[in-house]
C-alpha positions in Angstrom: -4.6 -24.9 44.1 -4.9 -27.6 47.0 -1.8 -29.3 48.1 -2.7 -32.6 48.6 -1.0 -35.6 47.1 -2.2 -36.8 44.3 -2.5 -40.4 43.6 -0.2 -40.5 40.1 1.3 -37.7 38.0 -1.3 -36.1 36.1 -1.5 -32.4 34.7 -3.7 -29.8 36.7 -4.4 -27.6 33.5 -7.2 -25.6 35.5 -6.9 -22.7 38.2 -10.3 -22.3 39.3 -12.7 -24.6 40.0 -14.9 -26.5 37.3 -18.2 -28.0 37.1 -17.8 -31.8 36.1 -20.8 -33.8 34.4 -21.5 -37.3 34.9 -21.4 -38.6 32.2 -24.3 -40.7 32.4 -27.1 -39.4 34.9 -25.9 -35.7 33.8 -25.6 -34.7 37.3 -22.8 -32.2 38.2 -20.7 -30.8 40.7 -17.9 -28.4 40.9 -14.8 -29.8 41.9 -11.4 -28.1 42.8 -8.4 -28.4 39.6 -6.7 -31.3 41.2 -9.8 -33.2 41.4 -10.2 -32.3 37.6 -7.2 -33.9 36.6 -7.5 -36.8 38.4 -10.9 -37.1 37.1 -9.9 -37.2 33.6 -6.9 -39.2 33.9 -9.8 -42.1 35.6 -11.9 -41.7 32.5 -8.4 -41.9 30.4 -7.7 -44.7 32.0 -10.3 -46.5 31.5 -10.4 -46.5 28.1 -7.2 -47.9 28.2 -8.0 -50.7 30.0 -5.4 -49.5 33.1 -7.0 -50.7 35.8 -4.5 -50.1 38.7 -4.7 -46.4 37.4 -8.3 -46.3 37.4 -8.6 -48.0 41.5 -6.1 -45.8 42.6 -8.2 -42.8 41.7 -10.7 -43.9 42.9 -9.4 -44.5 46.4 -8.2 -40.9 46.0 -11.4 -39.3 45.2 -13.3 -41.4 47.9 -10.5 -39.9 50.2 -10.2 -36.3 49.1 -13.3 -35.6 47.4 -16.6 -37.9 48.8 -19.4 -35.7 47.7 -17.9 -35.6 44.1 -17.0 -39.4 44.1 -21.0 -40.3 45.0 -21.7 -37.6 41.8 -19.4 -38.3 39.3 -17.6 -41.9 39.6 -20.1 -44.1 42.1 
């Protein structure tokens, strides 16, 4: 598991890598378990309406994970 900082406190349930779905154009790519949680706490988020939550990971995944960001969230 990567050691980088994530952007808010959010479980990392996965050890291995996962492949993610967007959830409209059904393209995918595999992302690291970090990137999974914060990637489901963004969707999470914005279907509660947190918005601050939402920016801040995306500012994280543009940082830590560009090719997923341009797959999954862009």
């Amino acid at each position: 598991m990567s050691d980088r900082k994530l952007p808010f406190e959010c479980v990392v349930c996965d050890s291995d890598p996962v492949k993610v779905r967007n959830r409209f154009s059904g393209e995918s790519i595999v992302i690291p378990p970090d990137a999974v949680a914060v990637y489901d706490s963004i969707i999470g988020s914005e279907y509660m309406g947190d918005w601050d939550k939402v920016r801040k990971g995306l500012d994280w995944f543009r940082k830590h994970e560009p090719d997923a960001y341009m797959v999954l969230l862009d």
